[in-house]
PDB file of N, CA, C, O and CB in Angstrom:
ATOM      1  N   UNK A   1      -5.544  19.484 -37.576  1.00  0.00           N
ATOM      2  CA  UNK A   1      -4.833  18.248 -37.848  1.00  0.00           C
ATOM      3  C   UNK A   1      -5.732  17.045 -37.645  1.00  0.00           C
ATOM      4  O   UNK A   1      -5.186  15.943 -37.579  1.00  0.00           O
ATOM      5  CB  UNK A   1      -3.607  18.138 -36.966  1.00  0.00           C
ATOM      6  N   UNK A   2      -6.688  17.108 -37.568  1.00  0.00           N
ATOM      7  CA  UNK A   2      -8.109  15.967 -37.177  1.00  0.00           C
ATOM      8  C   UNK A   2      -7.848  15.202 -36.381  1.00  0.00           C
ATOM      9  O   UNK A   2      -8.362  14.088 -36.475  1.00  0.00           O
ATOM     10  CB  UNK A   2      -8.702  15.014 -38.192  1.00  0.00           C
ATOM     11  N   UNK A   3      -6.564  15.622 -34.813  1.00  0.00           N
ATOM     12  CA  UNK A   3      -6.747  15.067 -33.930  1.00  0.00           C
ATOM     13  C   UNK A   3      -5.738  13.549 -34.155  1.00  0.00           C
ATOM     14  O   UNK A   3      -5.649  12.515 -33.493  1.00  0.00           O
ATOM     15  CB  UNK A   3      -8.250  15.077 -33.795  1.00  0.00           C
ATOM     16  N   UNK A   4      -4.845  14.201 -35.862  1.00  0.00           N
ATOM     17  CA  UNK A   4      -3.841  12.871 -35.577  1.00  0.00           C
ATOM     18  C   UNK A   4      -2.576  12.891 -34.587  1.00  0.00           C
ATOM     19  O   UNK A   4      -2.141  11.867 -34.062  1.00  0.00           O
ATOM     20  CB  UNK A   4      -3.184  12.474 -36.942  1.00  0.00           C
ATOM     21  N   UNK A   5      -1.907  14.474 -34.344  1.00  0.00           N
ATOM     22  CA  UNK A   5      -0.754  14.651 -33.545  1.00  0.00           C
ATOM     23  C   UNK A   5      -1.557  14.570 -31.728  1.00  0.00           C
ATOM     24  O   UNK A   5      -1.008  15.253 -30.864  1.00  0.00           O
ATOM     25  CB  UNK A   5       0.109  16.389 -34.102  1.00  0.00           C
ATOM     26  N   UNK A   6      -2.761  13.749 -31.350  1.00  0.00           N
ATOM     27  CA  UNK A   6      -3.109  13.573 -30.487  1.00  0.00           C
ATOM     28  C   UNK A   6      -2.615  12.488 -29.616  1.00  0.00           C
ATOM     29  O   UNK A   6      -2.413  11.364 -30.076  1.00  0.00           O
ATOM     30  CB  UNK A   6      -4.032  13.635 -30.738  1.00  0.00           C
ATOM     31  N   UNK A   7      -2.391  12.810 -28.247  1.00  0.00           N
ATOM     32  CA  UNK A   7      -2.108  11.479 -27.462  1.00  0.00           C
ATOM     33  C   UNK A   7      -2.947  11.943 -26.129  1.00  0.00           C
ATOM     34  O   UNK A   7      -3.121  13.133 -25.865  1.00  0.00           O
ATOM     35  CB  UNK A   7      -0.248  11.077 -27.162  1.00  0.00           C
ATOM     36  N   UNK A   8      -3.423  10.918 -25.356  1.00  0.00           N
ATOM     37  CA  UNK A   8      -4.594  10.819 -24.293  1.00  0.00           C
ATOM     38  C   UNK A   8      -4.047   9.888 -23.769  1.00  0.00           C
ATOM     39  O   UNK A   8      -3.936   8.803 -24.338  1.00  0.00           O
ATOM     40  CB  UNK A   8      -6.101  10.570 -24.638  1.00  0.00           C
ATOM     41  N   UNK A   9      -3.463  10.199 -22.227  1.00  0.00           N
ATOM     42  CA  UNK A   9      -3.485   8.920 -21.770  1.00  0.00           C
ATOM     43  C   UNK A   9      -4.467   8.602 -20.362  1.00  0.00           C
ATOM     44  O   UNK A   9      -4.937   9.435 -19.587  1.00  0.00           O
ATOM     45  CB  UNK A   9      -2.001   8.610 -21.543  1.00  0.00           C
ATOM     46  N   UNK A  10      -4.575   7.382 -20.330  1.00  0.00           N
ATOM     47  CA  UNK A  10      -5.908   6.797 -19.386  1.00  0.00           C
ATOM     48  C   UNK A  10      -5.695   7.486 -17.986  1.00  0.00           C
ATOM     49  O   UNK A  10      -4.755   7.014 -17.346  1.00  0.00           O
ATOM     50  CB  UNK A  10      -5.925   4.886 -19.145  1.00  0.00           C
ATOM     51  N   UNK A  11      -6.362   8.469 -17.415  1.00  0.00           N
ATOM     52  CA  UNK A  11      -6.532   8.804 -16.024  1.00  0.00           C
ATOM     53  C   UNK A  11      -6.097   7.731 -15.114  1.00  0.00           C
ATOM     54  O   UNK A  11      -5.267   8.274 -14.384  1.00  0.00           O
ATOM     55  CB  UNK A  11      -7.912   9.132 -15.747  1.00  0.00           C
ATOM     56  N   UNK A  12      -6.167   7.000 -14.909  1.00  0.00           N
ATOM     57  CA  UNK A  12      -5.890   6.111 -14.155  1.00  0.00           C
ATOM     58  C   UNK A  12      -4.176   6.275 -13.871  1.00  0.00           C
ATOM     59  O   UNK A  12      -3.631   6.517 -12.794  1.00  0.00           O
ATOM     60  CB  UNK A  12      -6.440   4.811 -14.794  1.00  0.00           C
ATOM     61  N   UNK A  13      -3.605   6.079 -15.071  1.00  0.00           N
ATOM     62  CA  UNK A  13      -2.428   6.015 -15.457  1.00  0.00           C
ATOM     63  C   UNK A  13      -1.925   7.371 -14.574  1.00  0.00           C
ATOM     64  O   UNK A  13      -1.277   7.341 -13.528  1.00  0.00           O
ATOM     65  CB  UNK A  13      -2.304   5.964 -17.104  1.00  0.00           C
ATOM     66  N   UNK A  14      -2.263   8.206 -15.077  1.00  0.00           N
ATOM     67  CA  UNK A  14      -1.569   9.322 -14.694  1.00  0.00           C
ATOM     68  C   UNK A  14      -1.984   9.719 -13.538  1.00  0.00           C
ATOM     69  O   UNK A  14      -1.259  10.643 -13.172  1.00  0.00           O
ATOM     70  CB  UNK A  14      -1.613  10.302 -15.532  1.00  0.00           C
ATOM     71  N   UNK A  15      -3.070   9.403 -12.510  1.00  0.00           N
ATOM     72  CA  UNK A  15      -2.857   9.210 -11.836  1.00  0.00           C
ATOM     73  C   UNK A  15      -1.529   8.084 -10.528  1.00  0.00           C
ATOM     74  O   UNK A  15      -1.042   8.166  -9.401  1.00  0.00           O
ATOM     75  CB  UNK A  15      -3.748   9.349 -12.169  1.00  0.00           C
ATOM     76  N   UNK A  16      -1.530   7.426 -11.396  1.00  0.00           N
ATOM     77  CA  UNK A  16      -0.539   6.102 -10.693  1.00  0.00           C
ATOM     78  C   UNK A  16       0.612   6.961 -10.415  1.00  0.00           C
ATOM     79  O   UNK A  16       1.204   6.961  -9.335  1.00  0.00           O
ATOM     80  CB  UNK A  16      -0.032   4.576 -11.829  1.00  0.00           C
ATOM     81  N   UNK A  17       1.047   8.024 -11.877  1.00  0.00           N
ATOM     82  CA  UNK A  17       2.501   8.221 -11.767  1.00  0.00           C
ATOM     83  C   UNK A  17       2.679   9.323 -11.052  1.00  0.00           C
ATOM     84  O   UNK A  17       3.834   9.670 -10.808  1.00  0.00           O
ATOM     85  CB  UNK A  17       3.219   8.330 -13.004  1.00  0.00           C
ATOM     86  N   UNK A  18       1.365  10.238 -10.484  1.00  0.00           N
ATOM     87  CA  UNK A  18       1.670  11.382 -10.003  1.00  0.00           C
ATOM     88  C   UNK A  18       2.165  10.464  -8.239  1.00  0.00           C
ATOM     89  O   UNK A  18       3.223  10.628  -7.632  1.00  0.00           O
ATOM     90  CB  UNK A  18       0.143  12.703 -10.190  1.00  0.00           C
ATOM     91  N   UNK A  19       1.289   9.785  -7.932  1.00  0.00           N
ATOM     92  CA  UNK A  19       0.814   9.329  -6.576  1.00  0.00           C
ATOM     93  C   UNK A  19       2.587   8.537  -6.666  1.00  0.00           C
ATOM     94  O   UNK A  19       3.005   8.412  -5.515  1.00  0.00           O
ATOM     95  CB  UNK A  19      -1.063   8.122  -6.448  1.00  0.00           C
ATOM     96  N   UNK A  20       3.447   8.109  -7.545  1.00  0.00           N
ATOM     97  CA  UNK A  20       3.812   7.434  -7.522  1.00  0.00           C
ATOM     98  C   UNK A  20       5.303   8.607  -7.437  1.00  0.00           C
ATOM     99  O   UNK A  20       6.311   8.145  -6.902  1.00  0.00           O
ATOM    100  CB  UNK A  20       3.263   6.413  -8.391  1.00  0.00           C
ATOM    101  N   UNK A  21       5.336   9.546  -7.781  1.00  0.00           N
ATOM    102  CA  UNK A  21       6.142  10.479  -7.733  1.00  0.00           C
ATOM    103  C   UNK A  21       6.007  11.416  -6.418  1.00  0.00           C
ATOM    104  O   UNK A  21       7.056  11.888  -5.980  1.00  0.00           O
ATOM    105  CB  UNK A  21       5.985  11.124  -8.931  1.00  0.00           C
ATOM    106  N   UNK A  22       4.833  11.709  -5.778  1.00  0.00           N
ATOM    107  CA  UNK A  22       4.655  11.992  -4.416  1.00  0.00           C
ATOM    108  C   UNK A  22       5.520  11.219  -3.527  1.00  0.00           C
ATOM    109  O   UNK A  22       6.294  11.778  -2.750  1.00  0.00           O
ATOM    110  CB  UNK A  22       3.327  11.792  -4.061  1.00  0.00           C
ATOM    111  N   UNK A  23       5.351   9.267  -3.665  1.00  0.00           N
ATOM    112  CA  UNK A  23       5.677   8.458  -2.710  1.00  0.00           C
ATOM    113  C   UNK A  23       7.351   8.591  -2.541  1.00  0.00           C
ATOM    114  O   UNK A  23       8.064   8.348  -1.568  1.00  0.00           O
ATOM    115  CB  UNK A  23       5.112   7.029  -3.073  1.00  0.00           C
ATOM    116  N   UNK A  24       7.656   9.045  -3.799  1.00  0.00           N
ATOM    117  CA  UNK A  24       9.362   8.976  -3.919  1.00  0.00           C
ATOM    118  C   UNK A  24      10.479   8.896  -2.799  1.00  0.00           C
ATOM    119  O   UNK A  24      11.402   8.106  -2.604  1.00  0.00           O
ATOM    120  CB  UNK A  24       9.778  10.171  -4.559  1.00  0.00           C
ATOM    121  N   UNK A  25       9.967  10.184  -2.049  1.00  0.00           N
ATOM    122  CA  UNK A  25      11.031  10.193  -0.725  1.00  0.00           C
ATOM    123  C   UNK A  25      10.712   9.244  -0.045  1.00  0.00           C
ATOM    124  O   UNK A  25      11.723   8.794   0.494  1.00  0.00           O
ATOM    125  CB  UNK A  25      11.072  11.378   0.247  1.00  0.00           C
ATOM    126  N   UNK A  26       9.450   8.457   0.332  1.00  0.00           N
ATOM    127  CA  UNK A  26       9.253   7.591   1.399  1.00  0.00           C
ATOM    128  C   UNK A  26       9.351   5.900   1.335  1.00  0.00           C
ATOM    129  O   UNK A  26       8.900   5.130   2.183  1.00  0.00           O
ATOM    130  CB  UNK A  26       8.005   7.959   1.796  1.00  0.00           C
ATOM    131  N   UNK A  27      10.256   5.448  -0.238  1.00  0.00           N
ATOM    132  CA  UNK A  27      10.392   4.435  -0.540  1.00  0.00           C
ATOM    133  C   UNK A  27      10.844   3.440   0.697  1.00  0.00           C
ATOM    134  O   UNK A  27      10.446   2.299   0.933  1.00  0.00           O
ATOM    135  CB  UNK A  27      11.130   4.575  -1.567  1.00  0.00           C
ATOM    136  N   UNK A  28      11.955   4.370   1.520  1.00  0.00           N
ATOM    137  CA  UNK A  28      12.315   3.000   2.882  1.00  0.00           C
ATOM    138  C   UNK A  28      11.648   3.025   3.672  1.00  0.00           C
ATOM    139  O   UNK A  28      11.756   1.996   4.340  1.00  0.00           O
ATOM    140  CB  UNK A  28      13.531   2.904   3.756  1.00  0.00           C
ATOM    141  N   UNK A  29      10.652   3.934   4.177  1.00  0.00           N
ATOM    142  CA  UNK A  29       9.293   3.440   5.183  1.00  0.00           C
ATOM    143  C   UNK A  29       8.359   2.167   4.193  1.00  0.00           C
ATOM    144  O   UNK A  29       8.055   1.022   4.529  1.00  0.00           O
ATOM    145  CB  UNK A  29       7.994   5.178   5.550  1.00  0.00           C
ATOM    146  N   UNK A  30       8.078   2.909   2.880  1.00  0.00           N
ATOM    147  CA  UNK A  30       7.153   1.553   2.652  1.00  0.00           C
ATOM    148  C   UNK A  30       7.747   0.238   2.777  1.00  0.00           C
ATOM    149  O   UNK A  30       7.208  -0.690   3.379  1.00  0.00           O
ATOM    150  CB  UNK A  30       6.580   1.505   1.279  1.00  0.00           C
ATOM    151  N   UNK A  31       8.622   0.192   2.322  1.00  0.00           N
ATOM    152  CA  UNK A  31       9.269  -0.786   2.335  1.00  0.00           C
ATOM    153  C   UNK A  31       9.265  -1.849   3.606  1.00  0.00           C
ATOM    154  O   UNK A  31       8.892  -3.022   3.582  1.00  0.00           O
ATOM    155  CB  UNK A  31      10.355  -0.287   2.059  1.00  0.00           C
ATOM    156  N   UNK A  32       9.782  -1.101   4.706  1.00  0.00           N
ATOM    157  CA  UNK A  32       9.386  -1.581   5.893  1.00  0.00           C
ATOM    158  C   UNK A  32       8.311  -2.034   6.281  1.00  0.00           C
ATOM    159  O   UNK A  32       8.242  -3.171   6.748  1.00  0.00           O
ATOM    160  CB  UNK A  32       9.536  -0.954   6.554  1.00  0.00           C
ATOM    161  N   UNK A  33       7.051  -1.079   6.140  1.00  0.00           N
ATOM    162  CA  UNK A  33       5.812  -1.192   6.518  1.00  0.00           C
ATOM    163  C   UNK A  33       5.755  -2.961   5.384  1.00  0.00           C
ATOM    164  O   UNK A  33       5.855  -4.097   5.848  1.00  0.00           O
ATOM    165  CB  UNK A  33       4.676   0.531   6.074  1.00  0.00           C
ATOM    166  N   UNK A  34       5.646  -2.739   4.520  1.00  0.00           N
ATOM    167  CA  UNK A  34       5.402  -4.545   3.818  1.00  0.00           C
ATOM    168  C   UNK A  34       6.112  -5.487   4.435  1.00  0.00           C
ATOM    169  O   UNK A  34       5.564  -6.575   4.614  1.00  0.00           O
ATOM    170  CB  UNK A  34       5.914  -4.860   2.206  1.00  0.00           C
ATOM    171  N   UNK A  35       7.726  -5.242   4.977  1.00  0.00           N
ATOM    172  CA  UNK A  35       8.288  -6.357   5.581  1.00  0.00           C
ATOM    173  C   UNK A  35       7.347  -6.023   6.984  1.00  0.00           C
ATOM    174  O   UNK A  35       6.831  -7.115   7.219  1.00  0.00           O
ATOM    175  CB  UNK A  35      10.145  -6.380   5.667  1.00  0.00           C
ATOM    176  N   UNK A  36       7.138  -5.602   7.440  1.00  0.00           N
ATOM    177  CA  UNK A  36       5.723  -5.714   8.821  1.00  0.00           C
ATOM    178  C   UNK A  36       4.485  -6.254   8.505  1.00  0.00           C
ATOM    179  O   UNK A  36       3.963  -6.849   9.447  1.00  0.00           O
ATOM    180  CB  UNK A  36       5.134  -4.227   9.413  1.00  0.00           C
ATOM    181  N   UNK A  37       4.011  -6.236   7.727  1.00  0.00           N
ATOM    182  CA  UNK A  37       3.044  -7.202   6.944  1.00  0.00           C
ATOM    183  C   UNK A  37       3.445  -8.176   6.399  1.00  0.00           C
ATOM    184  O   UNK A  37       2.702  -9.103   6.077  1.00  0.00           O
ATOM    185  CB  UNK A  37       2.415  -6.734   6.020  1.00  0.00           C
ATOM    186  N   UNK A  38       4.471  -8.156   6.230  1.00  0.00           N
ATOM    187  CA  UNK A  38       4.458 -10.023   5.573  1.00  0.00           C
ATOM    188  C   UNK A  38       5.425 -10.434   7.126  1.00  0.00           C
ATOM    189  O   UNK A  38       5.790 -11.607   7.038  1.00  0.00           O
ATOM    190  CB  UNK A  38       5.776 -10.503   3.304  1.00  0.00           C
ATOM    191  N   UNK A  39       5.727 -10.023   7.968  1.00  0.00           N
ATOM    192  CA  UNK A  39       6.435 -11.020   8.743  1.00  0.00           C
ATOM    193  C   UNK A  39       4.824 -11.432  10.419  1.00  0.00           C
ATOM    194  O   UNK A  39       4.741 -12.442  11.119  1.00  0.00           O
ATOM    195  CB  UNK A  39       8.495  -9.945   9.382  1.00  0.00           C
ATOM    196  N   UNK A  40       3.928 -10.185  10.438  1.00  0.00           N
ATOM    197  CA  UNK A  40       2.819 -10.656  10.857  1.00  0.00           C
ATOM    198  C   UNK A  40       1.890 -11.505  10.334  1.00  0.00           C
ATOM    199  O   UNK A  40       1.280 -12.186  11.157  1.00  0.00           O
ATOM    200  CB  UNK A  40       2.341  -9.899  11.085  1.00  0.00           C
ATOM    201  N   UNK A  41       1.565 -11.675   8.935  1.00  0.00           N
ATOM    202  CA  UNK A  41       0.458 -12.260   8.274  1.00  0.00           C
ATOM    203  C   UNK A  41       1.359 -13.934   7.923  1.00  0.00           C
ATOM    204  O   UNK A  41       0.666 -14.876   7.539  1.00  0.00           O
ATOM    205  CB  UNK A  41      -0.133 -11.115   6.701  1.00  0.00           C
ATOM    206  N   UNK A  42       2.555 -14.082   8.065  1.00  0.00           N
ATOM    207  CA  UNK A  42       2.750 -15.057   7.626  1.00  0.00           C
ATOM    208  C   UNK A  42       2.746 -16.284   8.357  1.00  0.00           C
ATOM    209  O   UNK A  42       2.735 -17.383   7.803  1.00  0.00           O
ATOM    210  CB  UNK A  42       3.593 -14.865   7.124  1.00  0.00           C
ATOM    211  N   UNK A  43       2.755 -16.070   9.901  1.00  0.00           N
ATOM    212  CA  UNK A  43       2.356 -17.307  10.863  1.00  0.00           C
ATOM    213  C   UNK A  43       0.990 -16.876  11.194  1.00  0.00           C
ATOM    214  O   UNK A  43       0.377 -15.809  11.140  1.00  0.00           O
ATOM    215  CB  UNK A  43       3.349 -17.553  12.316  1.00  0.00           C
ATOM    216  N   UNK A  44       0.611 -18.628  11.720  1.00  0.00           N
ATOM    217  CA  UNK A  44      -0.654 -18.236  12.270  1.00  0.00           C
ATOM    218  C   UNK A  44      -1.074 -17.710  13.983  1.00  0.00           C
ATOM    219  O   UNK A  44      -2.145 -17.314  14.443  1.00  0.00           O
ATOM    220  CB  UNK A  44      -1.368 -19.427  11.949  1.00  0.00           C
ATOM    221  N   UNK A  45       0.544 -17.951  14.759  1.00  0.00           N
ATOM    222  CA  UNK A  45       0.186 -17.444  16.122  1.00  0.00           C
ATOM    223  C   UNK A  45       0.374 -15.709  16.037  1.00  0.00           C
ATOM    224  O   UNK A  45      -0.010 -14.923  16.902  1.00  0.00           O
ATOM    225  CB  UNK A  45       1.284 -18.225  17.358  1.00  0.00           C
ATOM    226  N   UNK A  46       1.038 -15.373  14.808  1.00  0.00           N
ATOM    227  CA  UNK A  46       1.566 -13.829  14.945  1.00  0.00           C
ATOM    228  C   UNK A  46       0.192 -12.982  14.385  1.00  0.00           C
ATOM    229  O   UNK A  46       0.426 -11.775  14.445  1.00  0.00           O
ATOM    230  CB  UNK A  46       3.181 -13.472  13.828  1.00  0.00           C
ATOM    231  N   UNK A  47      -1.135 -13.262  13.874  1.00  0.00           N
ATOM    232  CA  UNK A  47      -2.123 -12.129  13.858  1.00  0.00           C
ATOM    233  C   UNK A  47      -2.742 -12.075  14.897  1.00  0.00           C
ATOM    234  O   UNK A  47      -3.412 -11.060  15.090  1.00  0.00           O
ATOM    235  CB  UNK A  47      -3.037 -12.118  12.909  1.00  0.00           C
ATOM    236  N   UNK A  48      -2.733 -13.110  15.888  1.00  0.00           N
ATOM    237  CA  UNK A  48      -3.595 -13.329  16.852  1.00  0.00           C
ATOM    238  C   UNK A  48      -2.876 -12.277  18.056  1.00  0.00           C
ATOM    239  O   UNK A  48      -3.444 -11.410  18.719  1.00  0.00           O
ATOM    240  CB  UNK A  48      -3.729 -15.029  17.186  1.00  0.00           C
ATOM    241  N   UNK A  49      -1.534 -12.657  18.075  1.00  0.00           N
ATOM    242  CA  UNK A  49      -0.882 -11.912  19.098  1.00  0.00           C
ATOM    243  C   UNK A  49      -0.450 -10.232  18.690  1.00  0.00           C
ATOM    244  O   UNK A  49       0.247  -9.470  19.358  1.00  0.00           O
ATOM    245  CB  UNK A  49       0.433 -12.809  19.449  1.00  0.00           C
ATOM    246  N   UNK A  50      -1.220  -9.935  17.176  1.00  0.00           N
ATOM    247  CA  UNK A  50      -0.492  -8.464  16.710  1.00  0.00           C
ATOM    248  C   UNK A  50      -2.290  -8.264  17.087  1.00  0.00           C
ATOM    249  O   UNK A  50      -2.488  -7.180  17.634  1.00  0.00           O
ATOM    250  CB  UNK A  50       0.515  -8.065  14.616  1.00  0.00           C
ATOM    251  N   UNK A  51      -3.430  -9.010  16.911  1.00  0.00           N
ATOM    252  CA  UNK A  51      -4.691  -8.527  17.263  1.00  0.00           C
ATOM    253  C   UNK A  51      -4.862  -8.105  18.597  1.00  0.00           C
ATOM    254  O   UNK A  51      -5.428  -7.040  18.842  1.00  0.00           O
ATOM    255  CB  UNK A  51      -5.603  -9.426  17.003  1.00  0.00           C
ATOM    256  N   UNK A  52      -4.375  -8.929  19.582  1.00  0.00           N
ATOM    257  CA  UNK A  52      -4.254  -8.910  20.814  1.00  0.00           C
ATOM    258  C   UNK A  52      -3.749  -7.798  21.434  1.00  0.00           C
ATOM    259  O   UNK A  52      -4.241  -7.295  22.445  1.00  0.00           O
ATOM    260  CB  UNK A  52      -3.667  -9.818  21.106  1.00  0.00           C
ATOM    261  N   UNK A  53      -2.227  -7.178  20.524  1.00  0.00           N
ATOM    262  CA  UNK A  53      -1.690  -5.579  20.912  1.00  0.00           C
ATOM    263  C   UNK A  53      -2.521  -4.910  20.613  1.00  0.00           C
ATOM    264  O   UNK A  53      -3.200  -4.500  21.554  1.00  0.00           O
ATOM    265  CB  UNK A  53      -0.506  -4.939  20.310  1.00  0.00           C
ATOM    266  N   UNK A  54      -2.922  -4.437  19.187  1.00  0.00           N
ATOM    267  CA  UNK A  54      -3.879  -3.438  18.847  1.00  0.00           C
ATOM    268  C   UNK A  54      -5.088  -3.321  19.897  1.00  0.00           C
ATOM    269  O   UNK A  54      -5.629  -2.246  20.158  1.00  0.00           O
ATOM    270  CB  UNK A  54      -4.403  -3.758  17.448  1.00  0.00           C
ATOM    271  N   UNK A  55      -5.402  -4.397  20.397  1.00  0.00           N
ATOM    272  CA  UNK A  55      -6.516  -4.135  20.946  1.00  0.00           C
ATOM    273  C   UNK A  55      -5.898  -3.412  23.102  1.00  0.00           C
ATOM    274  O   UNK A  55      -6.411  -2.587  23.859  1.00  0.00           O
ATOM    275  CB  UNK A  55      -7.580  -5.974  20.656  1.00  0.00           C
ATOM    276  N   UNK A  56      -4.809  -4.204  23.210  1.00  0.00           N
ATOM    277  CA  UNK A  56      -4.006  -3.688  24.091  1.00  0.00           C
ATOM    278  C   UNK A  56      -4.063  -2.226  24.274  1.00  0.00           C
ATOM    279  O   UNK A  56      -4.280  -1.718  25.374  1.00  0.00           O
ATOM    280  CB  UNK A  56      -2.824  -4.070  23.790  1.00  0.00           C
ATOM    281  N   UNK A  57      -3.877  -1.582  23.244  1.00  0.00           N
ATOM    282  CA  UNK A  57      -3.364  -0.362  22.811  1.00  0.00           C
ATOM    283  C   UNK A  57      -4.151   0.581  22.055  1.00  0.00           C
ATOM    284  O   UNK A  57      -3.761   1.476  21.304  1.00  0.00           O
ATOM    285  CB  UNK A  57      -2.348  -0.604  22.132  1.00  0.00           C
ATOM    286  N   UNK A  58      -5.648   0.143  22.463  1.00  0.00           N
ATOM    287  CA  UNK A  58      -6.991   0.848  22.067  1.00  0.00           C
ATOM    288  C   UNK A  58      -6.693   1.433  20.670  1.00  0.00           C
ATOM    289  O   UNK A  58      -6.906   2.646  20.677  1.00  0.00           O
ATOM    290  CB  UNK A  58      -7.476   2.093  23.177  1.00  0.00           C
ATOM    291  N   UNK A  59      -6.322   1.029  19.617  1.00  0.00           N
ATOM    292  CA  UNK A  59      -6.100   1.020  18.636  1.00  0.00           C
ATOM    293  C   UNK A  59      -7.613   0.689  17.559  1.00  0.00           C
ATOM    294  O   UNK A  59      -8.361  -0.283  17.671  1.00  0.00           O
ATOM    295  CB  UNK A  59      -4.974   0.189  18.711  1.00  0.00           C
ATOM    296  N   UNK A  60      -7.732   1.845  16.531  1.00  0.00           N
ATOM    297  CA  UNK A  60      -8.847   0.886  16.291  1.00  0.00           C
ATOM    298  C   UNK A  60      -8.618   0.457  15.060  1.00  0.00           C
ATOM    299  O   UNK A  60      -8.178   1.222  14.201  1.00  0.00           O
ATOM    300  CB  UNK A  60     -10.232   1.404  16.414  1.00  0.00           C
ATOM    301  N   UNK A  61      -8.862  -0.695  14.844  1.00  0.00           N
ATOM    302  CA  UNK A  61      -8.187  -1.715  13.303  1.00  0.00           C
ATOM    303  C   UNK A  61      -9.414  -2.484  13.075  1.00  0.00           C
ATOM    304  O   UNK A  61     -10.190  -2.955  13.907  1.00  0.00           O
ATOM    305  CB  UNK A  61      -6.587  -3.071  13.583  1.00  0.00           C
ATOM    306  N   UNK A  62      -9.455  -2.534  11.475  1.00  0.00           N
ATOM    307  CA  UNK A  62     -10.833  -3.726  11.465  1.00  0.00           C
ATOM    308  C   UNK A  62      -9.610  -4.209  10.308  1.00  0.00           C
ATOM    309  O   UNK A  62     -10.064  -4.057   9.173  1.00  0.00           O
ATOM    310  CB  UNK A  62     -13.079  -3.205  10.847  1.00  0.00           C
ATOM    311  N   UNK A  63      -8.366  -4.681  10.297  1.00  0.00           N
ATOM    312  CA  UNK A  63      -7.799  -5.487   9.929  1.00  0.00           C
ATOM    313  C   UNK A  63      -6.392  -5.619  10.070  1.00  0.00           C
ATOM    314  O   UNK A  63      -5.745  -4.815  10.739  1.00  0.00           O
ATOM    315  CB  UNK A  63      -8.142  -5.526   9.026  1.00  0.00           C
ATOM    316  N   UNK A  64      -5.631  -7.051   9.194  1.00  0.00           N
ATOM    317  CA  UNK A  64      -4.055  -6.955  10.131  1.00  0.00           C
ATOM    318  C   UNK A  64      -3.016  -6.143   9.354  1.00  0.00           C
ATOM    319  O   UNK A  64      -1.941  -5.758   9.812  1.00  0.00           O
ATOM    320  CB  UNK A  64      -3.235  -8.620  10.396  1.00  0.00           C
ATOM    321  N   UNK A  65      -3.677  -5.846   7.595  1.00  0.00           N
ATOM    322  CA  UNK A  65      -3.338  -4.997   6.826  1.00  0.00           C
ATOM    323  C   UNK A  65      -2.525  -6.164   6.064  1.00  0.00           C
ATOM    324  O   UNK A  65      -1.896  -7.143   6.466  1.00  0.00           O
ATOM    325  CB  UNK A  65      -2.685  -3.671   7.433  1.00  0.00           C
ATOM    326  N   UNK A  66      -2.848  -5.570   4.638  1.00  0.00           N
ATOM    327  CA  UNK A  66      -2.883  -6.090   3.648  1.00  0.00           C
ATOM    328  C   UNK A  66      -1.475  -5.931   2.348  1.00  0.00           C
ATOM    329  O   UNK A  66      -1.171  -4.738   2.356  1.00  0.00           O
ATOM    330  CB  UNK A  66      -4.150  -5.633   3.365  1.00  0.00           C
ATOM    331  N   UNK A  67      -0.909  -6.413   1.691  1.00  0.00           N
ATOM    332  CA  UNK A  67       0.022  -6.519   1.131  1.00  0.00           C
ATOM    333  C   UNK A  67      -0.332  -5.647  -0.204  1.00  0.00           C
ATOM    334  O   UNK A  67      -1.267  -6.068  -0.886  1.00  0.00           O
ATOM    335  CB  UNK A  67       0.377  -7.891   1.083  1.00  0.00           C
ATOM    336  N   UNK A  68       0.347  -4.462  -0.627  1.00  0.00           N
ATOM    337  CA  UNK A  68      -0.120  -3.715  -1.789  1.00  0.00           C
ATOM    338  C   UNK A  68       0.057  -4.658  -2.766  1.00  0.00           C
ATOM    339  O   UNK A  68       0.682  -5.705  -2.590  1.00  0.00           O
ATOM    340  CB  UNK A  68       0.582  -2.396  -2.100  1.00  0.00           C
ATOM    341  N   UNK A  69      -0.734  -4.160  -4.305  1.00  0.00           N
ATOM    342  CA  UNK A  69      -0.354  -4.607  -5.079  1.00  0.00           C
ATOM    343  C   UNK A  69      -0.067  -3.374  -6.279  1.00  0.00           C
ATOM    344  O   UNK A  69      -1.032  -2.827  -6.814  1.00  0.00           O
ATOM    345  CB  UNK A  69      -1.162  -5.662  -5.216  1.00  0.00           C
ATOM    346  N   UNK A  70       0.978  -3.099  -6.545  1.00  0.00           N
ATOM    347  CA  UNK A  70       1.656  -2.457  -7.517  1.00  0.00           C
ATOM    348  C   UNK A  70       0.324  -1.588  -8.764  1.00  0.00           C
ATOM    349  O   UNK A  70       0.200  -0.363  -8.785  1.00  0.00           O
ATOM    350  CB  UNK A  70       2.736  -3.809  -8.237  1.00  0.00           C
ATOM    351  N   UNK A  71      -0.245  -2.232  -9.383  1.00  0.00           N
ATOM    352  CA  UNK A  71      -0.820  -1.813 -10.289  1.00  0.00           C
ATOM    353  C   UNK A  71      -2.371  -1.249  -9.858  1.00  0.00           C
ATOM    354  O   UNK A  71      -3.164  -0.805 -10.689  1.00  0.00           O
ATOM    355  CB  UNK A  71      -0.712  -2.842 -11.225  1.00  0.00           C
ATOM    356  N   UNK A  72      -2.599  -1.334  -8.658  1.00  0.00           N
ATOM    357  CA  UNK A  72      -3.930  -1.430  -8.011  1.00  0.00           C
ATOM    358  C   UNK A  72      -4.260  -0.389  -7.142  1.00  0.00           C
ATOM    359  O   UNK A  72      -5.346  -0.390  -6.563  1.00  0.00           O
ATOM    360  CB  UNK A  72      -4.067  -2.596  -7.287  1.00  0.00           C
TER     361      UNK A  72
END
């Protein structure tokens, strides 16, 4: 058929949807985990005092963690 009944889709992609079908059951932890990141990152006394636990709590972090972004 010279490759017209062909469809390819971008690795990337199908990666997203497998990883994205794994995450399924754990939609209300993530969820949480972002409202914990956006309610630390959004003042400026609350990274200092969430740096201050981690380090309390021999934790090892080289950051305060970051807000996903969907397509990325």
């Amino acid at each position: 058929m010279d490759g017209n009944c062909l469809y390819m889709r971008c690795v990337a992609n199908i990666l997203n949807l497998v990883v994205k079908n794994g995450l399924k059951g754990l939609d209300l932890l993530i969820i949480s985990v972002r409202a914990i990141v956006r309610f630390v990152r959004f003042f400026l006394a609350r990274p200092k005092k969430f740096k201050a636990c981690v380090e309390e709590e021999n934790i090892g972090s080289k950051c305060l963690g970051y807000l996903d972004i969907e397509t990325r």
